[in-house]
N, C-alpha and C positions, 0 to 999 in steps of 0.2 A: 441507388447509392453504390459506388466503389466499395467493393469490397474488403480492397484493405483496409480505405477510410472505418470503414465497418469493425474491424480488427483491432483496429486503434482506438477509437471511441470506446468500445466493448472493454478493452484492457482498463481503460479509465474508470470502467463504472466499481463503485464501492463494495457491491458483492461479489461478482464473479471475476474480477481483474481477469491476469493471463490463465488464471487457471480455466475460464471459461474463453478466453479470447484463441489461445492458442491451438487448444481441437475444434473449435469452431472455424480457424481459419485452413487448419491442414484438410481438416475430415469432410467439414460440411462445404469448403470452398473450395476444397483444392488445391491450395495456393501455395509458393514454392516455400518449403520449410524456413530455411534463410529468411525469407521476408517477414514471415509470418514472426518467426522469432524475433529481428529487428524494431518489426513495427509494434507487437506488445508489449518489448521491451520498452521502451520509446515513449507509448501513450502510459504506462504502468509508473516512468519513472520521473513521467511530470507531475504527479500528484503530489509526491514531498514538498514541490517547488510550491506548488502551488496552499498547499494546507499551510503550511509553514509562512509563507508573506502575508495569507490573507486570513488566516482563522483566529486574528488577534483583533483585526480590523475589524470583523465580524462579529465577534464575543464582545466585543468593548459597546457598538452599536445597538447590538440587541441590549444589552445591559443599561445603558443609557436612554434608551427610547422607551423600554419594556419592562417596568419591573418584573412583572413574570420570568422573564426570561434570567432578568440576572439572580433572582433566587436559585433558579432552576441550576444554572451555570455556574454559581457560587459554589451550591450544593455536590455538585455533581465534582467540580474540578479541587475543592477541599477534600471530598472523601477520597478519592480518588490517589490524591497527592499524601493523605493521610496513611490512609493502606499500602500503600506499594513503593513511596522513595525508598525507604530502606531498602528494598532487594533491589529496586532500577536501580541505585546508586553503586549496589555492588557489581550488578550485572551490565553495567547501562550501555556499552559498545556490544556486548554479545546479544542484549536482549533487543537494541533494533535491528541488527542481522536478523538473529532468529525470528523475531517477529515477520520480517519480512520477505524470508526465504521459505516459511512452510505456508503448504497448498491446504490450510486448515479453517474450519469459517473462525470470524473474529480474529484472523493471523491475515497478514499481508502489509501491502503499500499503507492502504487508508489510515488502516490501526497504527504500524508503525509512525507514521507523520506522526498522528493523535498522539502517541505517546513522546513522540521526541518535543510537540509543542508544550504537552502537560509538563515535561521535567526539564525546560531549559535548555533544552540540548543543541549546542551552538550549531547552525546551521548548516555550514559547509559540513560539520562532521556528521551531523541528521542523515543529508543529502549523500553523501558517500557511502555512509554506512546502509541508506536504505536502497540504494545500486549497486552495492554490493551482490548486497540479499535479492534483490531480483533480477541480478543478473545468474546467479544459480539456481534459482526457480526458475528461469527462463527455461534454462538449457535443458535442466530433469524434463520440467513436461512439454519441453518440442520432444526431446529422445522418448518420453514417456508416451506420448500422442503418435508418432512413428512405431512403436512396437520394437524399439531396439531395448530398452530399459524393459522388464516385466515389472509387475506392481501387483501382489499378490495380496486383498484384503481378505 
């Protein structure tokens, strides 16, 4: 398989997005920082599109064919919506950035979609705001993966 193919699929996946896409394409593949940056950006910044059109389709289906599921979904997107509108609502432009700018587990693309779908969050602005945020994560770990940025834990 093509390597960048490889880079981009990689960025898509829900755990390791670009944080795992983008030293695997410079370090382990060698491949020219530029591209690497481009193409996880790219594969990272389809996810919103995608969470966002179809996780409704999705949740409605299961719920409808499954009652298990739609307990489960009920459950899950009540407490969920219980707990946290109040602060999303005060934070809710900075909390899908940030969500989607830090290289932290349960922080990124995926989460971000999930949360802009759990709280209503008009789409074009979801979308924006979660390209945003990974367009500055991009940049930190290609610079971070290059060794020009230090990152001292």
């Amino acid at each position: 398989m093509n390597d960048l193919l490889q880079v981009f699929l990689f960025a898509m996946t829900p755990i390791c997005e670009m944080t795992g896409s983008i030293p695997m394409g410079i370090a382990a593949f060698k491949l020219p920082a530029w591209q690497v940056f481009l193409v996880s950006l790219l594969g990272n910044s389809l996810i919103p599109i995608f969470v966002l059109n179809f996780l409704e389709i999705i949740t409605e289906f299961l719920s409808k064919h499954f009652a298990f599921f739609k307990k489960i979904i009920n459950w899950l997107f009540e407490r969920t919506r219980k707990q946290y509108t109040k602060n999303f609502e005060i934070y809710k432009s900075l909390a899908l950035f940030m969500i989607a700018v830090l290289p932290f587990p349960f922080a990124g693309t995926w989460t971000a979609s999930l949360c802009a779908f759990l709280f209503n969050v008009p789409f074009k602005r979801a979308v924006f705001l979660i390209f945003a945020g990974n367009s500055i994560a991009a940049l930190v770990l290609t610079l971070v993966t290059l060794g020009i940025i230090n990152v001292h834990i």
